[in-house]
N, C-alpha and C positions, 0 to 999 in steps of 0.2 A: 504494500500500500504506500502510494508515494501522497507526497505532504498534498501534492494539486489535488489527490482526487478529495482526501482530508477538506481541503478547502470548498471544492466545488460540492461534496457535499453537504458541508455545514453550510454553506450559503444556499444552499438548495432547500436544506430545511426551513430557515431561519427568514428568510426574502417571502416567502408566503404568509405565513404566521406574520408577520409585520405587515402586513397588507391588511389579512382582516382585523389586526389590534388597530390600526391607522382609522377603518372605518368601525370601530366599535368605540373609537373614543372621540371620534367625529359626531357619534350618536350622542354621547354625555359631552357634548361641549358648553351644557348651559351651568353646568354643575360642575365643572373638570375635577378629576382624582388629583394630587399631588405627583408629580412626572416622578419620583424618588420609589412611592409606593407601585405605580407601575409597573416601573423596573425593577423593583424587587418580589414584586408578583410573577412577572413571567419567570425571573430567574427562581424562584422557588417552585413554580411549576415543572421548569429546566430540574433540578434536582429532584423530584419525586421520580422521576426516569429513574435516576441511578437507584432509589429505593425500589422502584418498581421490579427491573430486569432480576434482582435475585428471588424473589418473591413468585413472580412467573414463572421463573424456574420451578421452585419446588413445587408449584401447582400443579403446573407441566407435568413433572413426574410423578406428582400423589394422586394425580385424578385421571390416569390412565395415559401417560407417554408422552413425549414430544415427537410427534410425526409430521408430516407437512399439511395436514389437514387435522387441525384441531378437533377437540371432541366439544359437545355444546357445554359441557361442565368445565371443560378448561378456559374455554371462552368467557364463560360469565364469573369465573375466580379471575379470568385477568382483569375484564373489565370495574368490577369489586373493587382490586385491587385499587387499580389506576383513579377509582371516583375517590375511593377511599383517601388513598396519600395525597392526591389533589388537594381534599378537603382538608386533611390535617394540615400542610404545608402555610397553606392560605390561614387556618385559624391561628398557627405558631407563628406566623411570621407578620400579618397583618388586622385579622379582624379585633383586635383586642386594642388596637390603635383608636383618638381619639379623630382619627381624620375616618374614620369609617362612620357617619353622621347620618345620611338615610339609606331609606330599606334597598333605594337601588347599586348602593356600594357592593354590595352582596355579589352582586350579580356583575358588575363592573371586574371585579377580582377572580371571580373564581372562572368569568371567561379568561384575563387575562392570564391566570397561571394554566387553565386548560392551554393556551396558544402556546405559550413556555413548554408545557409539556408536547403537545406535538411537534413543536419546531425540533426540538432534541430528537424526539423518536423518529421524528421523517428522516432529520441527517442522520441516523444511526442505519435505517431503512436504505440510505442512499450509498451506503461506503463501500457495499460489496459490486455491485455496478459499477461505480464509478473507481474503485480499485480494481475491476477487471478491466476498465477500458471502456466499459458501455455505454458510454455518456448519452445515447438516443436512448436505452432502458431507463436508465437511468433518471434520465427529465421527463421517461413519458409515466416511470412511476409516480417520479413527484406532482405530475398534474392530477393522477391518479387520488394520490393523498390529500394535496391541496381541499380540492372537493368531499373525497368520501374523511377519509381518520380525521380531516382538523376539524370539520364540520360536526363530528360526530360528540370528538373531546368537548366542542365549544357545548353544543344541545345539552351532554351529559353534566356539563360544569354548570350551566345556566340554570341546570334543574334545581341540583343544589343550592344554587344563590336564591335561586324564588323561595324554594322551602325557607329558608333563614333569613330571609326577606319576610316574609308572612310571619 
């Protein structure tokens, strides 16, 4: 793995996720977050990745195998997982702050460390294409994920903010 594919996939992950935080904080413009909290939201969503992947793992192997077609129980313990440390991340590192003031902060944060979380997992998605060389797999994955996983993270994080918003 050379440092360019390194590069071109973190920026592969990272350049979409900043697209739709771009327009999700264009949507809270009359209220803005503090740009500090932001950035340390998605970077705490960035690190639930690395709590996430060992976690998976063992699910992986306690709930019938890592094979290239998931079983629907491995599926829903990773997904668990991922809502789960999202949530923790975001309440350890910001809800407890006094700039979180209305219900829709909730929901502002836990999209943003859902995008932190994808941005990671897309370039992690991306390193073996683009360290084989595949740089057309490689972006036709990322447009792939753009849509389906960031999309997904965002809804699944969102749901959670409504709840603790209400």
């Amino acid at each position: 793995m050379t440092s360019v594919s390194v590069v071109y996939a973190f920026l592969a992950g990272i350049v979409p996720a900043f697209v739709w935080l771009l327009f999700l904080l264009r949507e809270d413009a009359k209220n803005p977050e503090p740009k500090r909290l932001i950035a340390l939201a998605f970077l705490a969503g960035m690190g639930a990745v690395l709590l996430a992947l060992p976690l998976e793992h063992m699910a992986c192997l306690n709930l019938g195998g890592c094979t290239a077609t998931p079983t629907t129980p491995v599926i829903l313990a990773w997904a668990l997982i991922e809502e789960v440390l999202k949530y923790l991340v975001v309440a350890g590192a910001i809800l407890w702050r006094k700039d979180v003031d209305e219900p829709l902060d909730f929901v502002v944060y836990m999209i943003t460390a859902a995008l932190g979380f994808a941005a990671l997992e897309n370039a992690l998605f991306l390193m073996a294409p683009f360290a084989a060389g595949q740089y057309m797999q490689g972006f036709l994955t990322d447009d792939l994920r753009f849509v389906g996983s960031t999309l997904l993270h965002i809804m699944g994080s969102s749901v959670v903010g409504f709840a603790l918003a209400f």
